[in-house]
Biopython code that builds the backbone (N, CA, C, O; Angstrom):
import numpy as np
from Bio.PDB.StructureBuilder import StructureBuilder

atoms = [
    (1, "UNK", "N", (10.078, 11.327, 20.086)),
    (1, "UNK", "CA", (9.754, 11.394, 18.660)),
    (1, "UNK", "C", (8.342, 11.902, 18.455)),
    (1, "UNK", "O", (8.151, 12.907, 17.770)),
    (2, "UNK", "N", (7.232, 11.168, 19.088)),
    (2, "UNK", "CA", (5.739, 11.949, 18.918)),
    (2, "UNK", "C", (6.284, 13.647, 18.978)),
    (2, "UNK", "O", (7.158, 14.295, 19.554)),
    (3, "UNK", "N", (5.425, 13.828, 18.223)),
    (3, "UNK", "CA", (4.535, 15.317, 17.752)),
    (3, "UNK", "C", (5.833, 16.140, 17.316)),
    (3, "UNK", "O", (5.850, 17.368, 17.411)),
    (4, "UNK", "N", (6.697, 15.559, 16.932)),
    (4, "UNK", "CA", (8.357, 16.334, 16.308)),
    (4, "UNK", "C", (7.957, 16.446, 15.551)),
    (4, "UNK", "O", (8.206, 17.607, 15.226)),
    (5, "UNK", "N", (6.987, 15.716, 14.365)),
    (5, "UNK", "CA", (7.423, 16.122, 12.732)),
    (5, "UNK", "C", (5.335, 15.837, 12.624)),
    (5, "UNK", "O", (4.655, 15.237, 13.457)),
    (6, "UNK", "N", (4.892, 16.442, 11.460)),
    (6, "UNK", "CA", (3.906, 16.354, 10.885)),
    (6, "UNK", "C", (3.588, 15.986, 9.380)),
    (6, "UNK", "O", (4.285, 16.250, 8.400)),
    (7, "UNK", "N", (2.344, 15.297, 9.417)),
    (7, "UNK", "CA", (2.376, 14.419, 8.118)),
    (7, "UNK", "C", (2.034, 15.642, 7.276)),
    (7, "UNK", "O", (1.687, 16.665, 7.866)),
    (8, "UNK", "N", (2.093, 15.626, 6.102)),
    (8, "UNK", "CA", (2.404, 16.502, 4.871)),
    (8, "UNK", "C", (0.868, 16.714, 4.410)),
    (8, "UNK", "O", (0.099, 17.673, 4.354)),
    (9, "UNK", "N", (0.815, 15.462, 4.137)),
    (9, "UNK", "CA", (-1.153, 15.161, 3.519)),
    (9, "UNK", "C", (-2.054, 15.868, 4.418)),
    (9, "UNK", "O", (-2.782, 16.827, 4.159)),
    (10, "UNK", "N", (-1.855, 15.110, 5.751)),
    (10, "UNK", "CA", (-2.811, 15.459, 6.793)),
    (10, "UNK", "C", (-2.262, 16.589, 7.999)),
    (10, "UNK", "O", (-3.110, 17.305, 8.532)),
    (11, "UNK", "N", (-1.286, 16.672, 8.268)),
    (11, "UNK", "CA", (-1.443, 18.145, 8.802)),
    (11, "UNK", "C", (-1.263, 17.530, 10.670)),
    (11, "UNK", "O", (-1.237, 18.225, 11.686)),
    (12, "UNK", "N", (-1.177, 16.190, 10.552)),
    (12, "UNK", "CA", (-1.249, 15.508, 11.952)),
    (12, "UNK", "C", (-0.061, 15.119, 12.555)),
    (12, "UNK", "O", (0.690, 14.445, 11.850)),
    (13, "UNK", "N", (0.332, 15.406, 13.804)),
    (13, "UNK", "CA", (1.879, 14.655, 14.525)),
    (13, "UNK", "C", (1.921, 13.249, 14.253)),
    (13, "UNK", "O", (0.901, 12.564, 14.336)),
    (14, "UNK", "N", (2.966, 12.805, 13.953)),
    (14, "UNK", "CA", (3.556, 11.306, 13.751)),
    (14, "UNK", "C", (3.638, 10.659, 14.691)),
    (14, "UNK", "O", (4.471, 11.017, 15.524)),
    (15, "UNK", "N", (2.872, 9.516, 14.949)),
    (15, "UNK", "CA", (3.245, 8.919, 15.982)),
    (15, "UNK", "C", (3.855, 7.416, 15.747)),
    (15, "UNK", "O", (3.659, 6.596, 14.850)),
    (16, "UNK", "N", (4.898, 7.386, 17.236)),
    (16, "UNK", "CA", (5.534, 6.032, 16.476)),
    (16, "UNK", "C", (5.012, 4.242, 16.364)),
    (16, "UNK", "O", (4.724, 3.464, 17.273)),
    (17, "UNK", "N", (5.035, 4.107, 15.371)),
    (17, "UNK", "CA", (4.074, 2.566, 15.379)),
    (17, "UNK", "C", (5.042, 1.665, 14.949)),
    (17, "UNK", "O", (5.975, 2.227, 14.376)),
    (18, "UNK", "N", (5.157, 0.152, 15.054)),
    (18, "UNK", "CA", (5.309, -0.560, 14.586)),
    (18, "UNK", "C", (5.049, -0.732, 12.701)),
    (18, "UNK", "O", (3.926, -0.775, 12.199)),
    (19, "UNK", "N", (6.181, -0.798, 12.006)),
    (19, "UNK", "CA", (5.647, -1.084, 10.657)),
    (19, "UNK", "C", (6.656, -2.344, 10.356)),
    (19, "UNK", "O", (7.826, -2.310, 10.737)),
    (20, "UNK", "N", (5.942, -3.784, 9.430)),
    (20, "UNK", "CA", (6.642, -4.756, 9.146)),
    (20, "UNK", "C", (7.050, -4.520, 7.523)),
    (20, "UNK", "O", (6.294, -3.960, 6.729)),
    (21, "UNK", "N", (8.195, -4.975, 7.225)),
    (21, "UNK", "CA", (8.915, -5.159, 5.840)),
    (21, "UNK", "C", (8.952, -5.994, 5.728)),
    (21, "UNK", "O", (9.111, -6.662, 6.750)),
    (22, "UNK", "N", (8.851, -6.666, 4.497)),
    (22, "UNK", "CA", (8.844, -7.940, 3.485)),
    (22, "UNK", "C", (10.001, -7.327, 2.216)),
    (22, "UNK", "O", (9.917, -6.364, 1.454)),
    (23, "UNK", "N", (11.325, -8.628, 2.460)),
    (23, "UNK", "CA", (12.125, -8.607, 1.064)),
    (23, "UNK", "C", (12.373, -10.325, 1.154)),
    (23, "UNK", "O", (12.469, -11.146, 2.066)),
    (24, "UNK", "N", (12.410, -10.349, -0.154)),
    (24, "UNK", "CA", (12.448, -11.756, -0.566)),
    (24, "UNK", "C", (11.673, -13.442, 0.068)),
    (24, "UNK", "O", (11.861, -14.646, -0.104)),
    (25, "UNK", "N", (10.954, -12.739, 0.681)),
    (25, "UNK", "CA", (10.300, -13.866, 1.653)),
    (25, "UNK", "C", (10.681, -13.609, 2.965)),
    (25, "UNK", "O", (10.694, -14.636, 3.644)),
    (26, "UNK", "N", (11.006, -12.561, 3.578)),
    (26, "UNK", "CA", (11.754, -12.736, 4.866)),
    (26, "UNK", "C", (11.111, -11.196, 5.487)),
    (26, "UNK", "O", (11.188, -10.211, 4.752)),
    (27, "UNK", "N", (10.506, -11.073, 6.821)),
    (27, "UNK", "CA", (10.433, -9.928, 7.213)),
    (27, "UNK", "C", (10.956, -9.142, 8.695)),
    (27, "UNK", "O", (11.277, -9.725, 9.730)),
    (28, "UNK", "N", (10.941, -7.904, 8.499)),
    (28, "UNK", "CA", (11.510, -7.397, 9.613)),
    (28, "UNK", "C", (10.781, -6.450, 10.092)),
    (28, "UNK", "O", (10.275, -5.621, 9.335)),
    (29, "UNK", "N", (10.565, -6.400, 11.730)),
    (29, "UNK", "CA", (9.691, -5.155, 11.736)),
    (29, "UNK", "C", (10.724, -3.949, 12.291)),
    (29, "UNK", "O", (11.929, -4.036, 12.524)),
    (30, "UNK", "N", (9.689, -2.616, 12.439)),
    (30, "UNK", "CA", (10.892, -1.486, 12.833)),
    (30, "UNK", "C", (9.590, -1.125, 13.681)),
    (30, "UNK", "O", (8.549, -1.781, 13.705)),
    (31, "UNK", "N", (9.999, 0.625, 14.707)),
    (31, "UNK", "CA", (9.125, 1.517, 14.862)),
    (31, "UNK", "C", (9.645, 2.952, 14.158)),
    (31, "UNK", "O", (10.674, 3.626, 14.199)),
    (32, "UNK", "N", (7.892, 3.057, 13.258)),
    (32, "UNK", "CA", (8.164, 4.465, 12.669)),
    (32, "UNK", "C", (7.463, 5.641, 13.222)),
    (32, "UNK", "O", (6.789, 5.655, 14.251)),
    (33, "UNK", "N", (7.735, 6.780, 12.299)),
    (33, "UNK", "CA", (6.788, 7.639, 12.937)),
    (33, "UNK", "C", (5.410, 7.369, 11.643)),
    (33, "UNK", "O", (5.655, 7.147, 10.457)),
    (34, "UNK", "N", (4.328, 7.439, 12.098)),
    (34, "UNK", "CA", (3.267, 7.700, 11.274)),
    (34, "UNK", "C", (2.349, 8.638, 11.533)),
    (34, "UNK", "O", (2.316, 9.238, 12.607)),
    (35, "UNK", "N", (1.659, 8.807, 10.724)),
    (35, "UNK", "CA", (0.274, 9.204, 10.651)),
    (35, "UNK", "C", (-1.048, 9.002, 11.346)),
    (35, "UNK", "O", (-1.989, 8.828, 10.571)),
    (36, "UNK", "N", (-1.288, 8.989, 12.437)),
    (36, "UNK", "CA", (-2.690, 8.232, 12.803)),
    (36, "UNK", "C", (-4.013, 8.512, 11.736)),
    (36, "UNK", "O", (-5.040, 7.835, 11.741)),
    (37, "UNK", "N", (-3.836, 9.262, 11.146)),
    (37, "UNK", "CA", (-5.035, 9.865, 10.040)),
    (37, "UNK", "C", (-5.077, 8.898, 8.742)),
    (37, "UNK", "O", (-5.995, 8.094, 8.581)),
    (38, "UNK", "N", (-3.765, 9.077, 7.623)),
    (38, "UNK", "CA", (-3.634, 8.189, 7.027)),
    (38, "UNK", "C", (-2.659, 7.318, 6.522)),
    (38, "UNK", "O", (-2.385, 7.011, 5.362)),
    (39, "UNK", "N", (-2.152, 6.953, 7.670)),
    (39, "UNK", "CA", (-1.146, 5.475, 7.870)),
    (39, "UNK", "C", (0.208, 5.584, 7.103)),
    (39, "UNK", "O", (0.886, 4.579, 6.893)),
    (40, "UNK", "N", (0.630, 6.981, 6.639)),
    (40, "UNK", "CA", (1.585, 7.398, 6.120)),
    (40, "UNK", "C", (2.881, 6.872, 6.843)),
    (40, "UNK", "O", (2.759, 7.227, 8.015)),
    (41, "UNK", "N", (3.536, 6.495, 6.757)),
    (41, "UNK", "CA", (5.251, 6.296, 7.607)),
    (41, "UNK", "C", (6.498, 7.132, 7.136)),
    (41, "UNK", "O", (6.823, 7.059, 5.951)),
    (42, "UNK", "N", (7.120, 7.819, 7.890)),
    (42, "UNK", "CA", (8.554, 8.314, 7.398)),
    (42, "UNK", "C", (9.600, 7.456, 7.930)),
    (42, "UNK", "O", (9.879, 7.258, 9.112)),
    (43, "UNK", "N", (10.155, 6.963, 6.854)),
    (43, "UNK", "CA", (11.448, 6.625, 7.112)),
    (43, "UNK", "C", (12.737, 7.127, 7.064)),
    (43, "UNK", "O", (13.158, 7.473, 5.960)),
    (44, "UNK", "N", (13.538, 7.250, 8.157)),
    (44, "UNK", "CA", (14.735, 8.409, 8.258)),
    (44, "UNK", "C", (15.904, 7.253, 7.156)),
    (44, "UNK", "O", (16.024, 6.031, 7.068)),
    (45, "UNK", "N", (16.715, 8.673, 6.342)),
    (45, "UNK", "CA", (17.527, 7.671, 5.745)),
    (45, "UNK", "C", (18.426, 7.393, 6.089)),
    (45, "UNK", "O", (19.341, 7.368, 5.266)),
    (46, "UNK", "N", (18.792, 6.915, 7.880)),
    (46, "UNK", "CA", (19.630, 6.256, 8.116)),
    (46, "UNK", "C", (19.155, 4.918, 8.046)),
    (46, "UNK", "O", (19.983, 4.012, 7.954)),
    (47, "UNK", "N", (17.266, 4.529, 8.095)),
    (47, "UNK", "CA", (17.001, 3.285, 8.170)),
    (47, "UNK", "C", (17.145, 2.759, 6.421)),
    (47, "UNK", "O", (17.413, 1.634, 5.999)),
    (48, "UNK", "N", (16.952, 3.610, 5.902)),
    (48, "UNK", "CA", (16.879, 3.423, 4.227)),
    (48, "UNK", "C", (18.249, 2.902, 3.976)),
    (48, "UNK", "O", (18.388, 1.816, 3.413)),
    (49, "UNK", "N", (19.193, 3.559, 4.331)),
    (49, "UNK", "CA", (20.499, 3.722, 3.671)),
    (49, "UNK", "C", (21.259, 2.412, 4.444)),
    (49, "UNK", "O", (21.879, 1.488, 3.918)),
    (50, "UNK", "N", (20.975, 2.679, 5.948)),
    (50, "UNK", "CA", (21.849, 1.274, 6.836)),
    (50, "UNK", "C", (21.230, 0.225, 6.828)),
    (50, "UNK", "O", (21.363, -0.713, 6.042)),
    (51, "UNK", "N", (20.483, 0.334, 7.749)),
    (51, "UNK", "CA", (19.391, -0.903, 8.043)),
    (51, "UNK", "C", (18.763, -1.758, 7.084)),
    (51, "UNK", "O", (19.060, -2.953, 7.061)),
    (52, "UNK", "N", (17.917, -1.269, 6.279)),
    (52, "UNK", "CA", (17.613, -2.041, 4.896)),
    (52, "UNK", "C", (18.775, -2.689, 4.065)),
    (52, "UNK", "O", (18.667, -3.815, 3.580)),
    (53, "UNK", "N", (20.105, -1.762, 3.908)),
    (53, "UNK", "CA", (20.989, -2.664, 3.110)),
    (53, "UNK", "C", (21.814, -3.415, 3.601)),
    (53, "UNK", "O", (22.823, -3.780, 2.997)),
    (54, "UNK", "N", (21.458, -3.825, 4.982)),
    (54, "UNK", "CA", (22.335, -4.787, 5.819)),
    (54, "UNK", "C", (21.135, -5.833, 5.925)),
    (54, "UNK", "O", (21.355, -7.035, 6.075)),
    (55, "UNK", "N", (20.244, -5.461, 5.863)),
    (55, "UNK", "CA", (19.171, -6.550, 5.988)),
    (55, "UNK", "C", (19.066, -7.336, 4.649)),
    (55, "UNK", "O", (18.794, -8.531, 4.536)),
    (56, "UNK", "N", (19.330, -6.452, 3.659)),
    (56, "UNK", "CA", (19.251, -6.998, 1.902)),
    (56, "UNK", "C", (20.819, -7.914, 1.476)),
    (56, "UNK", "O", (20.780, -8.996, 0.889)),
    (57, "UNK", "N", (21.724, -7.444, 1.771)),
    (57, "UNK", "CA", (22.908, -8.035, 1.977)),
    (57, "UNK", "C", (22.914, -8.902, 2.781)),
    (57, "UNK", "O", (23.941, -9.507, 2.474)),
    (58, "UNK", "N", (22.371, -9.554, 3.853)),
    (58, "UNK", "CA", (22.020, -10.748, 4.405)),
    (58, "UNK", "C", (21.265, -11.877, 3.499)),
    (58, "UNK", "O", (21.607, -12.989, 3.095)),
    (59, "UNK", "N", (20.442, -11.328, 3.403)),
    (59, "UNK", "CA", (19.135, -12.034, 2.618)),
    (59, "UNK", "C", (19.720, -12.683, 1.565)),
    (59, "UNK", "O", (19.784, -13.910, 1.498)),
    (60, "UNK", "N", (20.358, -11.571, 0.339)),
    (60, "UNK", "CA", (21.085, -12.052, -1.262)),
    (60, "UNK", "C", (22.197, -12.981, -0.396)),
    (60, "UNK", "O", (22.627, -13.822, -1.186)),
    (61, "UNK", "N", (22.750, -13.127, 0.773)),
    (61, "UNK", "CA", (23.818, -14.078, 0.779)),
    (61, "UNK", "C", (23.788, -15.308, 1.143)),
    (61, "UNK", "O", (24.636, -16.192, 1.271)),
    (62, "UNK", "N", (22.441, -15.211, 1.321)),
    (62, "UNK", "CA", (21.872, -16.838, 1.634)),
    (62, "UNK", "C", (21.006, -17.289, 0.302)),
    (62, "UNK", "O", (20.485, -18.403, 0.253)),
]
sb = StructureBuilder()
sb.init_structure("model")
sb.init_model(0)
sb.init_chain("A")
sb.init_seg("    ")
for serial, (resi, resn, name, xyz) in enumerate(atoms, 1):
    if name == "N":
        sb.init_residue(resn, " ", resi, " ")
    sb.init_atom(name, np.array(xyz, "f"), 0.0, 1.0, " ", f" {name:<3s}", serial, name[0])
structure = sb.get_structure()
């Protein structure tokens, strides 16, 4: 994944970091690609579309 894609703002390869999510009191972490310049993250929308709404559909069912 490093140096595949470049941040938009800064012009720099993405590298992949740890980023944590917070929904409803509850968090999850992932690895994204970011920015080392300015802390930008892309999220692919398979994590948007799958991952988050299996994580949100957990959450609302408790």
């Amino acid at each position: 994944m490093d140096g595949h894609w470049l941040c938009r703002k800064c012009g720099q390869p993405l590298k992949l970091q740890k980023a944590v999510f917070e929904y409803l009191g509850h968090s999850f972490s992932h690895e994204l690609p970011t920015c080392p310049t300015c802390g930008k993250s892309m999220i692919s929308s398979e994590l948007a579309e799958n991952k988050m709404a299996e994580v949100e559909a957990t959450l609302e069912d408790k």
